[in-house]
C-alpha positions as CSV (number, residue, x, y, z in Angstrom):
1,X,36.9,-41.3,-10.3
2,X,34.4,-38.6,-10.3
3,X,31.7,-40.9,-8.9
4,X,33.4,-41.2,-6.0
5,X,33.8,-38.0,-5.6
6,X,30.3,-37.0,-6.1
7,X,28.3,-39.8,-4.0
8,X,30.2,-39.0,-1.1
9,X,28.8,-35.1,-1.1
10,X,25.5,-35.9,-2.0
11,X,25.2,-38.7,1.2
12,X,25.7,-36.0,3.5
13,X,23.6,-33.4,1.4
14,X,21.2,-36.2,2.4
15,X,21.8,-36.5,6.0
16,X,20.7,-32.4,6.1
17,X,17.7,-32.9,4.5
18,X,16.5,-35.1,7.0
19,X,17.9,-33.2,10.1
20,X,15.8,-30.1,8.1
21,X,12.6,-32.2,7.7
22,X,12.7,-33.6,11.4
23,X,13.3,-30.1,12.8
24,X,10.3,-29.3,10.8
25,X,8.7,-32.2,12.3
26,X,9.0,-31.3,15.6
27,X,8.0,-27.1,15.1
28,X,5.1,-27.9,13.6
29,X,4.2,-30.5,16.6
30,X,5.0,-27.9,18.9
31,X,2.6,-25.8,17.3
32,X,0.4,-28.3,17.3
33,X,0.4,-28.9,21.3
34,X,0.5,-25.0,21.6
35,X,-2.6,-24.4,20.0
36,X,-4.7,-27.2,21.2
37,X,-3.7,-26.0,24.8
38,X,-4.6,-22.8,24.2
39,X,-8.2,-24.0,22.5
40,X,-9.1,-26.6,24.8
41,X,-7.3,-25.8,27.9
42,X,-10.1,-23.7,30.1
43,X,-12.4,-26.5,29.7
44,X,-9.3,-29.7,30.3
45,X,-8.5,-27.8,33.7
46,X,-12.4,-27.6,34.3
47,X,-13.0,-31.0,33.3
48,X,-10.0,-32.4,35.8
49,X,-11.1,-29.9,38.7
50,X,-14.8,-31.3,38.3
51,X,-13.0,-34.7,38.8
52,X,-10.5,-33.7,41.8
53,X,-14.1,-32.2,43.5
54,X,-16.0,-35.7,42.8
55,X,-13.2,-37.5,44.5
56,X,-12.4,-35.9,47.0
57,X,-16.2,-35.9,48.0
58,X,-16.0,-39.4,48.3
């Protein structure tokens, strides 16, 4: 009896783990994106302008 008790709780102990670990996940992707835009995004909008300018001299 105290089995079923128990495996009920920790299944759903479980399920917030993993909700935890994906929102985890998904902060430290966001960081991620936030710092590579920052880093890299002068020379990105540079690099596309240079592009825009080239085909528009076309």
């Amino acid at each position: 009896m105290m089995l079923m008790l128990v495996g009920p709780a920790k299944k759903d102990d479980e399920k917030g783990a993993t909700a935890t670990e994906y929102g985890l996940l998904v902060a430290f992707i966001a960081v991620v994106i936030i710092v590579a835009v920052t880093l890299f995004g002068e020379a990105l909008n540079s690099f596309f302008q240079d592009m825009v300018t080239e085909v528009n001299s076309w």
